[in-house]
Structure formats: C-alpha cells, structure tokens
N, C-alpha and C positions, 0 to 999 in steps of 0.2 A: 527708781531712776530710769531716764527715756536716755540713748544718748543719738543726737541726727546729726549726720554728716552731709550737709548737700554737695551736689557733683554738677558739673556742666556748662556751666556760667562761661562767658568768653567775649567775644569784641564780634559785632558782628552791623553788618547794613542794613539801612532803613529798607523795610519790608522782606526782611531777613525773619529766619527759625530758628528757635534754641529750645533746647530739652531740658530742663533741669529734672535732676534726682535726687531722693533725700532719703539715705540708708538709715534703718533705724536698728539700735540694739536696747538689749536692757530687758524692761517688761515688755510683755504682749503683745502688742504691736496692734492688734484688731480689739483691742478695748480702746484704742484713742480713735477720736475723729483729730484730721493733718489741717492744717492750712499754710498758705505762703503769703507773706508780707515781704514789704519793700521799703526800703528807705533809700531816698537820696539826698547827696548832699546839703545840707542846711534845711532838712525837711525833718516833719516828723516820720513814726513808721506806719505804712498804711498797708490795710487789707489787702489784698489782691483772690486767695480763692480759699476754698474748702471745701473737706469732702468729709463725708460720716463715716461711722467705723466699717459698714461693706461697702461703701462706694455707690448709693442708692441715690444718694444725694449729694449734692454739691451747691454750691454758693461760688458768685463773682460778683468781685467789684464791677461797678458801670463802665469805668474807662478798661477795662478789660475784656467785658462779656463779647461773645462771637470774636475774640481773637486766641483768647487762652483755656486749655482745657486742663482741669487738675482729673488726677486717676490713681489708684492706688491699686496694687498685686501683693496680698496679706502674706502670699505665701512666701513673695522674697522681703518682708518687711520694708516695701517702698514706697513711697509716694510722687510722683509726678507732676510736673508742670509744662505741657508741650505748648509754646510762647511763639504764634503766626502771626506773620504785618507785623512785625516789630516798628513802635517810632524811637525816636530820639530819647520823648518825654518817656520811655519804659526804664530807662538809663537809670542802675540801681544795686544796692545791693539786695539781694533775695534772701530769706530766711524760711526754713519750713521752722515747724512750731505746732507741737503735739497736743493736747485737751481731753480731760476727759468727758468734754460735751461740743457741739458744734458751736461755733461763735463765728464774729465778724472781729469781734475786739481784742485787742495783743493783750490783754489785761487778765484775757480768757485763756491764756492758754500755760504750759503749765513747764514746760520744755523748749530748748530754742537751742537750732541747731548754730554755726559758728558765720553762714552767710556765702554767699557766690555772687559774683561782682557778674554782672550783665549793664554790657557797654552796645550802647546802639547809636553809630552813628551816620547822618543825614548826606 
C-alpha cells in the first residue's frame, strides 16, 4: 500500500503560480513512477503530467506543456507539480496517483491520493 497526501492547492489569479506537493508513505517510493490528473466539475479526470521513478522523464498533457513542471525528491518521498500562467480553464481538483509503470491513463495507475482543489480565477 502507497498512501499520497497532496498539499498546496488554494485560490489564486489568472497568470498566478501554485506548487502543489504529494507526500507519499507506505512502500518505496522510488519504485513507483507519480503523475497528476485533474478533474473538474462535470468533467471526466484527465492527465495532466508524469514523471519515472528517477525523475529522467516526464510526460505533459498539451494544454499544460511549457506551463507546468512535475519533479520528484526520492529522498523526501515527494512529488511536485510547480503550475505557471495559471488560466481559469486549469480550475480543478488535482490528484497525484502512484504506478508501477509510466502511463498517461488513471486506469494505469494504482494509488490515488485524496485531491487539492486549485481555483484560478480570471
């Protein structure tokens, strides 16, 4: 068992920065590759980033790429979402979501932490 806590989520203004963090306990923590999905209301949940178990590689969604950067520090079992230009349409709840293989797909992954609500408004 993975267990993620995400941290950082908050209300913030179009072309605003938010950090998000995702504490992780349990197993290992550098045998999972991380990623963050989103859901907003009356949507499904969709991809947003990932990263491999050392951080060598990463994956963004399109409507994210050159705004968002995912990063991970094995030794404090975290993972990172540092979220630049924020718009409106980022307005969400954020999920990190643990794997033990890289994917784009929530289907793919195997843990899911509880969510951080990121508000952006215009």
């Amino acid at each position: 068992q993975v267990q993620l806590v995400e941290s950082g989520g908050g209300l913030v203004q179009a072309g605003g920065s938010l950090r998000l963090s995702c504490a992780a306990s349990g197993r290992t923590f550098s045998d999972y590759a991380m990623g963050w999905f989103r859901q907003a209301p009356g949507k499904e949940r969709e991809f947003v980033a990932a990263i491999s178990w050392t951080g060598g590689n990463t994956y963004y969604a399109d409507s994210v790429k050159g705004r968002f950067t995912i990063s991970r520090d094995n030794a404090k079992n975290t993972v990172y979402l540092q979220m630049n230009s924020l718009k409106p349409e980022d307005t969400a709840v954020y999920y990190c979501a643990a794997s033990g293989r890289v994917g784009v797909g929530a289907d793919e992954y195997d843990y899911w932490g509880q969510g951080t609500q990121v508000t952006v408004s215009s």
